[in-house]
Each structure stands twice: as C-alpha cells, then as structure tokens.
C-alpha atoms as a printed R data frame, in Angstrom:
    type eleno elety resid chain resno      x      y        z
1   ATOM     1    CA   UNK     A     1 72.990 56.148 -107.197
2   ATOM     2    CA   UNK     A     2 72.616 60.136 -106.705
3   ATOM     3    CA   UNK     A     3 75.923 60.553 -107.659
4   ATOM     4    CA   UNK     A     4 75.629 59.171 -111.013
5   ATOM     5    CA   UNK     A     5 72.307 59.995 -111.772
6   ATOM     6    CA   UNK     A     6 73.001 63.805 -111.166
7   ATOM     7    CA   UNK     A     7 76.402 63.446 -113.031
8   ATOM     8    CA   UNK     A     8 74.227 61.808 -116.402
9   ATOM     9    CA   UNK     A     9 71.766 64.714 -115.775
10  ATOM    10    CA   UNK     A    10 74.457 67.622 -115.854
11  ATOM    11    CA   UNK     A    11 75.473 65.496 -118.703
12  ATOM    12    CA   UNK     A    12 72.009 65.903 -120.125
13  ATOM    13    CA   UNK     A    13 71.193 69.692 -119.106
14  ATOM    14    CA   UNK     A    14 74.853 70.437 -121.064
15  ATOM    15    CA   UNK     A    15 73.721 68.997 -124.541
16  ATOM    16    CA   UNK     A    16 70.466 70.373 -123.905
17  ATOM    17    CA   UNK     A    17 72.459 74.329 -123.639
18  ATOM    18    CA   UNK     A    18 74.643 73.279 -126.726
19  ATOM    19    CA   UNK     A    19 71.721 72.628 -128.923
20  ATOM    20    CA   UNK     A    20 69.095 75.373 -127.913
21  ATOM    21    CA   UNK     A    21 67.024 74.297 -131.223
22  ATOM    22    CA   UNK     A    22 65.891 71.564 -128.983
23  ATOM    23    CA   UNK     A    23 64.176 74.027 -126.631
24  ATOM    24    CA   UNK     A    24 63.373 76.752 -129.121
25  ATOM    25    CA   UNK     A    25 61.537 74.303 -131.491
26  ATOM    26    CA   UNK     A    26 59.530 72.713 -128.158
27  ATOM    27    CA   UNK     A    27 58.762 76.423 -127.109
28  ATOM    28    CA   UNK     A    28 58.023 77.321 -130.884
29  ATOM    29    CA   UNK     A    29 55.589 74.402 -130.958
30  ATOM    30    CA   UNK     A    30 53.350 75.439 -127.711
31  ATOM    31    CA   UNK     A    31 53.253 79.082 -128.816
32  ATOM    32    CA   UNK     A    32 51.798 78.069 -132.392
33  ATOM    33    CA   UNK     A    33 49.379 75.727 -130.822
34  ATOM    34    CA   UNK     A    34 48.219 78.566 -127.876
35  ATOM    35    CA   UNK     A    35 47.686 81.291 -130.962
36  ATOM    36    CA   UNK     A    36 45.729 79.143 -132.628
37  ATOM    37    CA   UNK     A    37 43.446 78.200 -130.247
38  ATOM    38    CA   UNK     A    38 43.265 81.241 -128.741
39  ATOM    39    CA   UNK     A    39 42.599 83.473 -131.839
40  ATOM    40    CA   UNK     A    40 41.787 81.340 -134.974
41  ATOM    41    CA   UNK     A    41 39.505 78.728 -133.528
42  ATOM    42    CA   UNK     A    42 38.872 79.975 -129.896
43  ATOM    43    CA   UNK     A    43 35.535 82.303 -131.657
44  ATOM    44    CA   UNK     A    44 34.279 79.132 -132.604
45  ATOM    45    CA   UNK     A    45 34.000 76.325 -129.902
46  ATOM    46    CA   UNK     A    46 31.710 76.752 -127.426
47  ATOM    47    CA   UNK     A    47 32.943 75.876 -123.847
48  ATOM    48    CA   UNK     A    48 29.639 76.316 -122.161
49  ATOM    49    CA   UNK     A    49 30.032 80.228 -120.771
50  ATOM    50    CA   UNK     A    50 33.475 79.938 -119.398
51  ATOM    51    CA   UNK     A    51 35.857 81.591 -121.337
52  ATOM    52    CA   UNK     A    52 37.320 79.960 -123.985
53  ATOM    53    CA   UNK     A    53 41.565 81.466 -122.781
54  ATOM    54    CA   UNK     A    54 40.577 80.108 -119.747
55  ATOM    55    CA   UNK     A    55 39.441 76.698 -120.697
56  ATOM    56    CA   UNK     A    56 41.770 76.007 -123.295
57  ATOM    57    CA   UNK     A    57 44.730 77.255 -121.460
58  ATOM    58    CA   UNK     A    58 44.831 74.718 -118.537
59  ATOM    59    CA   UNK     A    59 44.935 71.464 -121.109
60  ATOM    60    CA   UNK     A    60 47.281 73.276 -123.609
61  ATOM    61    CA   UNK     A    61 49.946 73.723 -120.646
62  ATOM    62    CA   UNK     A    62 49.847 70.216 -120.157
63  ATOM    63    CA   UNK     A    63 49.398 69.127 -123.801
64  ATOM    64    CA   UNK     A    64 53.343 71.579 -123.847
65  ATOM    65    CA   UNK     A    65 54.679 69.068 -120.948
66  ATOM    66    CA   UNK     A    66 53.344 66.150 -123.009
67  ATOM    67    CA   UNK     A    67 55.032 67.189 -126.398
68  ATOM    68    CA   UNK     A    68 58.226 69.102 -125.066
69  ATOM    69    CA   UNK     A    69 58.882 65.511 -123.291
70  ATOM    70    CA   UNK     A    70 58.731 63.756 -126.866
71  ATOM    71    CA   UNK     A    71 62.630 64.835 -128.197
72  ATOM    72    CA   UNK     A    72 63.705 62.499 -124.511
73  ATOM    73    CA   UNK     A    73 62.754 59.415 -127.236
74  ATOM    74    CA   UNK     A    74 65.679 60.395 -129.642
75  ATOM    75    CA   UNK     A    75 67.923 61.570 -127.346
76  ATOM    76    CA   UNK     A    76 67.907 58.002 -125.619
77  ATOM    77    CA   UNK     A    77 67.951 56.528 -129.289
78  ATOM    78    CA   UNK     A    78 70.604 58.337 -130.442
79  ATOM    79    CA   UNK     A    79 72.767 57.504 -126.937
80  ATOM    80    CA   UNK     A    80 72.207 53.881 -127.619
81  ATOM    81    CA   UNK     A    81 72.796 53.869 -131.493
82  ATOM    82    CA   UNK     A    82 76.149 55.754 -131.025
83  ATOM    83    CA   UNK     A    83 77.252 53.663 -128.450
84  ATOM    84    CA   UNK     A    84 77.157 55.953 -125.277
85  ATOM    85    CA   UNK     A    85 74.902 53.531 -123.430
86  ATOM    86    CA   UNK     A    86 77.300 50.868 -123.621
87  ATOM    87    CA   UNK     A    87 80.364 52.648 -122.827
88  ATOM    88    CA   UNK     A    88 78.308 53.578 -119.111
89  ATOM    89    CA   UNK     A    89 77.469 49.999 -118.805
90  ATOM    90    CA   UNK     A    90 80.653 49.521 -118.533
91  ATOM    91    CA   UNK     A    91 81.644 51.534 -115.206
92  ATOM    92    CA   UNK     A    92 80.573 50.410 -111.715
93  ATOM    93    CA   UNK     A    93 77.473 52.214 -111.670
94  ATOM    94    CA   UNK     A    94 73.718 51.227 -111.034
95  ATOM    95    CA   UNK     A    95 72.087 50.864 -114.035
96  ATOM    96    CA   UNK     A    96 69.004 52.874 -112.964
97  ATOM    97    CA   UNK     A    97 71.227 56.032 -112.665
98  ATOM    98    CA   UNK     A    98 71.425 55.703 -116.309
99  ATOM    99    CA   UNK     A    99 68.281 56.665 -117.467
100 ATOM   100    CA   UNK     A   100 67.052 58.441 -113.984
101 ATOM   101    CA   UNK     A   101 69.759 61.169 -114.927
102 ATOM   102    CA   UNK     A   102 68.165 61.625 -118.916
103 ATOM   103    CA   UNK     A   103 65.182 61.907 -117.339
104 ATOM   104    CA   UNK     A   104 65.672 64.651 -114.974
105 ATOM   105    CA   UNK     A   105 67.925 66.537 -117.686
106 ATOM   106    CA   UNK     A   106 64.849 66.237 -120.275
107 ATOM   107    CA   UNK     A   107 62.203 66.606 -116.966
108 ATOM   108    CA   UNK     A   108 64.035 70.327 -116.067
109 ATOM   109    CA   UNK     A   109 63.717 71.477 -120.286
110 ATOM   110    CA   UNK     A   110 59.987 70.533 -119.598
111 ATOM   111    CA   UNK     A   111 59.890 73.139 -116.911
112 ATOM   112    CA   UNK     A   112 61.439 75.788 -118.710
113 ATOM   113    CA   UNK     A   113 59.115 75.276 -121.589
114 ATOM   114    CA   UNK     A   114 56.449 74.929 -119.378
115 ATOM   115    CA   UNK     A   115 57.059 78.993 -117.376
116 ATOM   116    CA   UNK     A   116 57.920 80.122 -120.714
117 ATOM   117    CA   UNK     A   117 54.038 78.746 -121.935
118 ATOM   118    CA   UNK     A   118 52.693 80.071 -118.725
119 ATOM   119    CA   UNK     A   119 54.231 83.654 -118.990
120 ATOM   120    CA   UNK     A   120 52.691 83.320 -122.329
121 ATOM   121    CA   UNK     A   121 49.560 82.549 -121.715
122 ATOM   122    CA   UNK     A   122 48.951 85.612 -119.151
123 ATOM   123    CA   UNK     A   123 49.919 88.200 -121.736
124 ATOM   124    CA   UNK     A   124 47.138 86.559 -124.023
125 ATOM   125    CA   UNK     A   125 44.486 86.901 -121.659
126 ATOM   126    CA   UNK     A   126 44.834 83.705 -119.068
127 ATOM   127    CA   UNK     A   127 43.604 84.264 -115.567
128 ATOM   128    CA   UNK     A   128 43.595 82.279 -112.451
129 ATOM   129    CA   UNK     A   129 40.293 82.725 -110.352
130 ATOM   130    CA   UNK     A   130 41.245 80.958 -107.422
131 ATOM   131    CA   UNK     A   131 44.676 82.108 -105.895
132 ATOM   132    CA   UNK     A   132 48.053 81.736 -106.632
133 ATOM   133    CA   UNK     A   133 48.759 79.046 -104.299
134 ATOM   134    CA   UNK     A   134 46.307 77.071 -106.431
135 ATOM   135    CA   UNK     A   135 47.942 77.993 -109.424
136 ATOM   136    CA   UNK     A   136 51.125 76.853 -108.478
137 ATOM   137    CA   UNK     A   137 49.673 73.528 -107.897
138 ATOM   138    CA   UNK     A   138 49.024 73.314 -111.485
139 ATOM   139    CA   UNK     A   139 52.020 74.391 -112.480
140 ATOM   140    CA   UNK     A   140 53.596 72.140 -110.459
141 ATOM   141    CA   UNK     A   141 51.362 69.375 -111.919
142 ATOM   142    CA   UNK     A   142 52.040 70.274 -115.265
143 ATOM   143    CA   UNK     A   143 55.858 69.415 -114.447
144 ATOM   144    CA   UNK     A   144 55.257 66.185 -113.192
145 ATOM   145    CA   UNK     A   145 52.501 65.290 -115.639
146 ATOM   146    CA   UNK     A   146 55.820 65.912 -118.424
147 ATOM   147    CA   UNK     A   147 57.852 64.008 -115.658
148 ATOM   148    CA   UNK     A   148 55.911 61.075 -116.081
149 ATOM   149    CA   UNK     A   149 55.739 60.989 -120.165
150 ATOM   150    CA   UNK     A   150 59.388 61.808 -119.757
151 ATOM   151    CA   UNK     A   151 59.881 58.469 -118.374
152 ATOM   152    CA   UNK     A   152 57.695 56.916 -121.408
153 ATOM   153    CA   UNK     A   153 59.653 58.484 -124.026
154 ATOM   154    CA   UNK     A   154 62.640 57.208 -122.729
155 ATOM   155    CA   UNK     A   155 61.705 54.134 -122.020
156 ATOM   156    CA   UNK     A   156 60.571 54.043 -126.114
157 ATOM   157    CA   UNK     A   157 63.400 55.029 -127.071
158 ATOM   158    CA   UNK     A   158 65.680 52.609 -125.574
159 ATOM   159    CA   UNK     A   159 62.968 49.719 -127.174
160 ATOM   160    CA   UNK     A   160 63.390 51.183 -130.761
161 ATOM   161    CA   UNK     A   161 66.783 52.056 -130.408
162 ATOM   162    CA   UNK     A   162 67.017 53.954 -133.211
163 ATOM   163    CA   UNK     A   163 66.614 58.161 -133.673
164 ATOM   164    CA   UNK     A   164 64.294 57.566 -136.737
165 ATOM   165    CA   UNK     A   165 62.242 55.083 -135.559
166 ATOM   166    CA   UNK     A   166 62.132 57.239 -132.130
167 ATOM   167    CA   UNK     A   167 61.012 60.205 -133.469
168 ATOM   168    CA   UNK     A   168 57.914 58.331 -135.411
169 ATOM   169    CA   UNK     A   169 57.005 56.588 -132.255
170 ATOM   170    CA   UNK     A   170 56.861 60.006 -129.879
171 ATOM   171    CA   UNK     A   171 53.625 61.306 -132.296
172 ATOM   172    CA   UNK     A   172 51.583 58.104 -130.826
173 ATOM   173    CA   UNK     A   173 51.291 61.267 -128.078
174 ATOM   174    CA   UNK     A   174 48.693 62.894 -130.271
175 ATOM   175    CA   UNK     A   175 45.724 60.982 -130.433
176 ATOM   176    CA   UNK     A   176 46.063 61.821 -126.740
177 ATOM   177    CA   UNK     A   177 46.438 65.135 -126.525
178 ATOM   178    CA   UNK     A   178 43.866 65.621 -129.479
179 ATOM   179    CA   UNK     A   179 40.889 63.295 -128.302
180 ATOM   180    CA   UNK     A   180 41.075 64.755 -124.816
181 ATOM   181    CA   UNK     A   181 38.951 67.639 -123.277
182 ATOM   182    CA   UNK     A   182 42.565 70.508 -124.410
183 ATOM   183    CA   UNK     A   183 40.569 72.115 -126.976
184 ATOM   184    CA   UNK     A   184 36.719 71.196 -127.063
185 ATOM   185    CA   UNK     A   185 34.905 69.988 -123.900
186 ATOM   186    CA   UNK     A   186 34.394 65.710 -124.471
187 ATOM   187    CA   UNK     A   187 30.521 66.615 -124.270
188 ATOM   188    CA   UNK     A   188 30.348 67.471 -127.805
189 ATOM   189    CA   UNK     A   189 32.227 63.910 -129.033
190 ATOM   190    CA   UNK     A   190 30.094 60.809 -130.125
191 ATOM   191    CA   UNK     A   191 29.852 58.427 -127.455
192 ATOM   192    CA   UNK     A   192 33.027 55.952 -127.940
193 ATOM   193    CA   UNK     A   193 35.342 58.799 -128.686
194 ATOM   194    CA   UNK     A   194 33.712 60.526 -125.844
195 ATOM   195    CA   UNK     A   195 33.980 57.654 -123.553
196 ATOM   196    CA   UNK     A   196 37.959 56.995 -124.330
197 ATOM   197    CA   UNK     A   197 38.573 61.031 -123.954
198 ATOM   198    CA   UNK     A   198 36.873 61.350 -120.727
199 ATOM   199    CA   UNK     A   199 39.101 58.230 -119.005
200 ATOM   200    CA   UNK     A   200 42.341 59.198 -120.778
201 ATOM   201    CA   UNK     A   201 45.014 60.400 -119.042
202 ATOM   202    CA   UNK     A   202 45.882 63.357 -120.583
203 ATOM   203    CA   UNK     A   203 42.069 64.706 -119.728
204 ATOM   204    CA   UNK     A   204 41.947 63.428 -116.213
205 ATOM   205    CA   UNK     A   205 45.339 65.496 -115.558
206 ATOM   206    CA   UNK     A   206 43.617 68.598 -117.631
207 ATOM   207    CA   UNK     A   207 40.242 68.836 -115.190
208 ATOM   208    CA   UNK     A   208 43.090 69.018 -112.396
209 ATOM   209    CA   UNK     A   209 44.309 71.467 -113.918
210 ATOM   210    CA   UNK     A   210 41.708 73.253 -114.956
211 ATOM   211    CA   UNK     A   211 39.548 73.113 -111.389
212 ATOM   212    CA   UNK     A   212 42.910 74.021 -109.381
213 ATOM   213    CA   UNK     A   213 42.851 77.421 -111.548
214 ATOM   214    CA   UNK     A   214 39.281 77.741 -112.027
215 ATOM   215    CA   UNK     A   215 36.703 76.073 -109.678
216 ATOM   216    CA   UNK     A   216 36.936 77.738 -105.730
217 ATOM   217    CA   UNK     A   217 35.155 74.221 -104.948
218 ATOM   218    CA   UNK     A   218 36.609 70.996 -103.526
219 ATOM   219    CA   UNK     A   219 39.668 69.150 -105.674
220 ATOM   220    CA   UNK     A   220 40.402 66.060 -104.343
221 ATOM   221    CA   UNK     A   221 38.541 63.685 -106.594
222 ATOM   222    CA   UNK     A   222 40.736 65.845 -109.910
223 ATOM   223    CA   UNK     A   223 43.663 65.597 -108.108
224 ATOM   224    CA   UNK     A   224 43.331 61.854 -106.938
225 ATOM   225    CA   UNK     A   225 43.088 60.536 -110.182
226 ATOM   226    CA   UNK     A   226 45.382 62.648 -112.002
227 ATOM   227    CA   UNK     A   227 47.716 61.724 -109.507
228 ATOM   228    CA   UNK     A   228 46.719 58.013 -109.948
229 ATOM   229    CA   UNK     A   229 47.790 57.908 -113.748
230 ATOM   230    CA   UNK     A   230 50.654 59.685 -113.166
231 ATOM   231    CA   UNK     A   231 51.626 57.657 -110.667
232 ATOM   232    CA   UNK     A   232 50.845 54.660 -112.621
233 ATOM   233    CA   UNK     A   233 52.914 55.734 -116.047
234 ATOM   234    CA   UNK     A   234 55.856 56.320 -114.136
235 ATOM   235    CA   UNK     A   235 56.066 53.345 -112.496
236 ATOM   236    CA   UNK     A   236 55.786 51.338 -115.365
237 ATOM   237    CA   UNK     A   237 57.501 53.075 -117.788
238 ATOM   238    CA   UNK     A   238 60.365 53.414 -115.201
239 ATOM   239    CA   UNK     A   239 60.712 49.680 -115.061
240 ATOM   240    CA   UNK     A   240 60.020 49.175 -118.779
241 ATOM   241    CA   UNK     A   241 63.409 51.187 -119.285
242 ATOM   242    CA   UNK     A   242 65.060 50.314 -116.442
243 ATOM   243    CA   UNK     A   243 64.711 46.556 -117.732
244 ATOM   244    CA   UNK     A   244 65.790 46.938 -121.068
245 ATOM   245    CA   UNK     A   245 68.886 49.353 -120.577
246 ATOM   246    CA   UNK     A   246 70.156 45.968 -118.984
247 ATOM   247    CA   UNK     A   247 70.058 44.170 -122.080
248 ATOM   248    CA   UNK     A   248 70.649 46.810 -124.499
C-alpha cells in the first residue's frame, strides 16, 4: 500500500513540475484575492477594532487551501477519461493506493501555495500576536484543512468523470468560502445566511485559525471542531472515492 501510493504520488508531484501553470494560476488566484481585500475593500468592512490584514488574512489562507485543492477534480477526471485509471486497475495493487497517491501529490501543491500565500501576506502587513509556535499550528491547519477538500475533489472527480464537468463542479467551493466569516465577520449577515456561515466548515476552520494567530486565550473549543469537520470530510470523501474507483 505505501509503495504504490508514494509511486502514484511521485507520479503526481512530476505532472504537477511539467505543467507549472497549474501552480502559478492557484498562486495567481490567492494573490488577487489577498490584494483585494487587503487594499480595495479592506477600508471598508468593519471587523470590530481588530485590524482588518489581520482578520482577513487567517480565512483567506484557508479559503487558498480550499481553491488550490479544486484543479485535484480534473486531474482525477482527466486520469479516468484517458484511460489511466483503468490501466492501474489492472496491476496487483490496492485500489486505495490509487487515489491516496493523487491526493498527497495535489495535498503537497497545496502546501507550496499555501508558504507562498503566507510569505505574502507578511510583506502586506500580516502579524501573528501570539508566537510562532502558534502560528505554525495554523499553518499546519491550513494544510490539512486543503488535505481534506483534496480528498473531496477527488472523490468528484472520479463521480463526474469527465474534465469539463469536473471543473464546473469544483466552484460549488464558493458559496463556502464566500458565505463564511474570510472577508466580513457573520455578525453583519441576516439571520439564515448568518446561521449557515457560522456552522460551515470553512468558518469553523477560519476562527481556528484566526484565534491560534490572534487570541493569547484558550483554543480548544476552535480547534475541536475544526478538527471535527475535517475529520469528518475526509473520512467520507475518502470512502466516497475509494468506492467508486472500484467500479469506474
């Protein structure tokens, strides 16, 4: 099982260096959507006397693990639609290996988006305010926050099985990452909206986030529940495509 898996990730990571337009347009993406918010709209929102950087910063890093995760989708689409899927099927390996490898390829071009965004973010005014050991937590959540929608990507891209119909499907990410707490606190959202953006998972994985880089207080409730729906997507998306590579 780590045998294979590694082998289909190198596999991955290699396609991934041939075509650096899939990492330039992820990175290109995050650093539009950090300038924006940080000098076109960030005069404008009120965030309740923290600092707009510093608010908006936390849920547009992992907003960047969400999106940079959405190109796993077509990759998987485009392996099953040409035919690669079924030519692995075919060796004596364990069918989980198959899509465990695309997900760690796609899971490591998260990361490197994701300390690119970060650099980023510091040289436009970011700051953490509660130690570096704190904000390597984040980081660190970040990664596997983009682990975790990794895994749902690919799992929708081996149902539609198709690049086209992949790459329509990965935009059902931005009612997410748009009715969440990334850019405007939920307290200024009518009630339903406000309601579905305050239990969402993208949000509960932001106030983790955001309180491991800047509250000093206790985390553990943040970090439960982030860790809860992370937890939770990754299981079931990880069976989801684990179930139908078999009968793809």
């Amino acid at each position: 099982m780590g045998a294979a898996t590694w082998t289909i990730a190198l596999r991955g990571i290699r396609r991934t260096l041939r075509t650096p337009q899939i990492i330039v347009m992820g990175l290109l993406q995050s650093v539009a959507f950090l300038l924006i918010f940080r000098y076109v709209f960030g005069g404008a929102i009120d965030t309740r006397g923290a600092d707009y950087v510093d608010y908006m910063i936390p849920g547009l890093l992992t907003v960047s693990g969400l999106f940079a995760g959405m190109s796993a989708a077509v990759a998987v689409a485009d392996d099953v639609a040409s035919g690669y899927l079924d030519r692995l099927r075919s060796l004596p390996m364990p069918r989980a290996a198959v899509v465990a490898g695309q997900v760690l390829a796609d899971t490591v071009r998260v990361a490197l988006i994701l300390a690119v965004s970060t650099a980023l973010a510091f040289a436009v005014g970011f700051r953490v305010h509660t130690g570096w050991g704190h904000a390597l937590a984040a980081f660190g959540l970040c990664v596997l926050f983009g682990l975790a929608f990794v895994w749902t990507f690919v799992a929708l891209g081996l149902l539609t099985a198709d690049p086209q119909a992949a790459q329509g499907v990965g935009f059902l990410a931005l009612p997410l990452s748009f009715v969440s707490s990334a850019y405007v606190p939920v307290e200024t959202m009518p009630g339903p909206l406000r309601a579905f953006a305050e239990n969402q998972p993208v949000t509960v994985m932001m106030d983790a986030v955001r309180s491991l880089t800047q509250d000093a207080g206790p985390h553990t409730g943040d970090l439960t529940r982030a860790l809860a729906w992370t937890a939770g997507i990754i299981v079931v998306s990880a069976i989801v495509a684990v179930v139908r590579v078999r009968r793809v």
